[in-house]
C-alpha positions, -999 to 999 in steps of 0.1 A, spaced: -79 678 -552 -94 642 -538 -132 644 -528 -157 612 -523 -185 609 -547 -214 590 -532 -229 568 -568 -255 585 -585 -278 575 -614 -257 607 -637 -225 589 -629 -209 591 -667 -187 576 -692 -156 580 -668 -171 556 -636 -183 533 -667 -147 529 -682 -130 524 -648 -155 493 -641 -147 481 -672 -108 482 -664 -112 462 -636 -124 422 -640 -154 409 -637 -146 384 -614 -110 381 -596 -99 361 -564 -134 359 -556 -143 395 -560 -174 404 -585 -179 434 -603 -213 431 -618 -209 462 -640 -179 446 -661 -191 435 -694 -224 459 -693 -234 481 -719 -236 519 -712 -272 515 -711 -270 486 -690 -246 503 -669 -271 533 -666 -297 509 -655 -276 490 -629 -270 526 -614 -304 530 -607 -304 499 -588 -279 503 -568 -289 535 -557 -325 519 -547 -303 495 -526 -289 522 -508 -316 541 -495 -334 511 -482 -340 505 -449 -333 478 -425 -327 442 -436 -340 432 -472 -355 397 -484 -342 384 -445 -307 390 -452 -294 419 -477 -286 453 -457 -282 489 -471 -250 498 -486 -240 530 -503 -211 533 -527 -184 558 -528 -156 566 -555 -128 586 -550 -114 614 -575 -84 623 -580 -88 660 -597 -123 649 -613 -107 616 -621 -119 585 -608 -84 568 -591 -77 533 -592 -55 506 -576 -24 523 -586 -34 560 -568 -28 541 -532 0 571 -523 -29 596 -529 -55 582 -510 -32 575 -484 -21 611 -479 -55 626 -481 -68 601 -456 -42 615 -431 -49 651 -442 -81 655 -441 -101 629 -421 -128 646 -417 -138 636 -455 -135 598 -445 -141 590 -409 -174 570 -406 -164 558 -443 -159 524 -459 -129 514 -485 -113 486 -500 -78 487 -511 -54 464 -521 -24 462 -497 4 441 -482 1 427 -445 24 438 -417 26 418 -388 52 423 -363 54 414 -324 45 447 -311 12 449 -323 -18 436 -305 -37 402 -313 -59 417 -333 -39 446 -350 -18 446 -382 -7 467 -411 -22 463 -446 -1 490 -471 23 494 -494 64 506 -496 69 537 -509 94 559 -522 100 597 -523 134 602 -536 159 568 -541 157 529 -526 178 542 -495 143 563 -483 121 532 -489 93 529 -463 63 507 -458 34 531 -452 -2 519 -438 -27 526 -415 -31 505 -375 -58 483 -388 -86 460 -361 -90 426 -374 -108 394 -358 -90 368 -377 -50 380 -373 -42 342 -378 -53 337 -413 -28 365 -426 8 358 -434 33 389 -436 37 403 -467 8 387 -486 -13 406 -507 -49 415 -499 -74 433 -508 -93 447 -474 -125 465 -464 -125 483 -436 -146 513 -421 -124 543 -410 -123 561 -377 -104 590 -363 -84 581 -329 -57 580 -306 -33 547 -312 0 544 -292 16 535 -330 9 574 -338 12 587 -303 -19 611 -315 -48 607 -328 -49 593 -366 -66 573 -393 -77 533 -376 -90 510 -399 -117 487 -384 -111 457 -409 -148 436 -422 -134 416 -448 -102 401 -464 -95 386 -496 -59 371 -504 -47 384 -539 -16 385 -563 4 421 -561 -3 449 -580 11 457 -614 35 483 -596 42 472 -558 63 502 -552 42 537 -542 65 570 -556 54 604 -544 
């Protein structure tokens, strides 16, 4: 089962290990918890938490942000459980819509889409390489020109729930707020 966990000062030893896994700084992304000690850790928890239940704008520029990690059966999931989140996005949107992510994906740009639409995902594979699909959600983005197809990116986005002509119902739409060019993952290729 896949549920959103909102941070919390008793986050544990299994959000701690996860931060430590991923660098502290990489392609321009900082994770500020990389390196801490557990009772470091337990202290920058606390902080962030204040930051999240502030209101309005902070010291003239800092705003509130709140974050969430996904589990994957009571395990925190990583850049490698893409396929998951991708499938319980579509299933049950409910859970994300009004939500922001950040994923690492690959950009799809083809002539079809709008000015300021494009692709970020991944190819997967469900049985051999004759069924291999890219898989992604329509994604909003103000700056289409700074991405080149099939470079790898790591992307922030807010999800909504609508109608797109790609889906021909309504579906998961990704309104994009920041991208950050990146190497590909250890495994490019999702399997279900």
């Amino acid at each position: 089962m896949l549920e959103l966990k909102r941070l919390s000062v008793d986050d544990g030893l299994d959000i701690y290990t996860m931060l430590q896994e991923i660098p502290a700084e990489e392609n321009g992304l900082i994770n500020k918890a990389n390196g801490l000690t557990f009772d470091e850790y337990k202290e920058w928890l606390i902080v962030k938490q204040r930051d999240s239940e502030q209101e309005g704008i902070v010291d003239g520029w800092k705003v509130p942000s709140t974050t969430f990690w996904l589990y994957a059966d009571g395990i925190p999931v990583d850049d490698e459980d893409y396929g998951i989140w991708y499938m319980d996005v579509s299933e049950r949107p409910e859970v994300y819509a009004g939500k922001k992510v950040r994923f690492k994906g690959q950009v799809l740009k083809n002539k079809y889409f709008k000015d300021k639409n494009f692709v970020p995902g991944r190819k997967v594979m469900t049985c051999c390489a004759e069924d291999t699909q890219f898989i992604g959600y329509i994604s909003f983005y103000n700056n289409i020109a700074s991405l080149e197809n099939r470079e790898w990116i790591w992307v922030t986005a807010t999800i909504k729930y609508e109608f797109q002509m790609a889906y021909k119902k309504k579906g998961p739409v990704l309104y994009v707020e920041s991208v950050e060019k990146t190497g590909a993952p250890k495994e490019e290729m999702v399997f279900f």
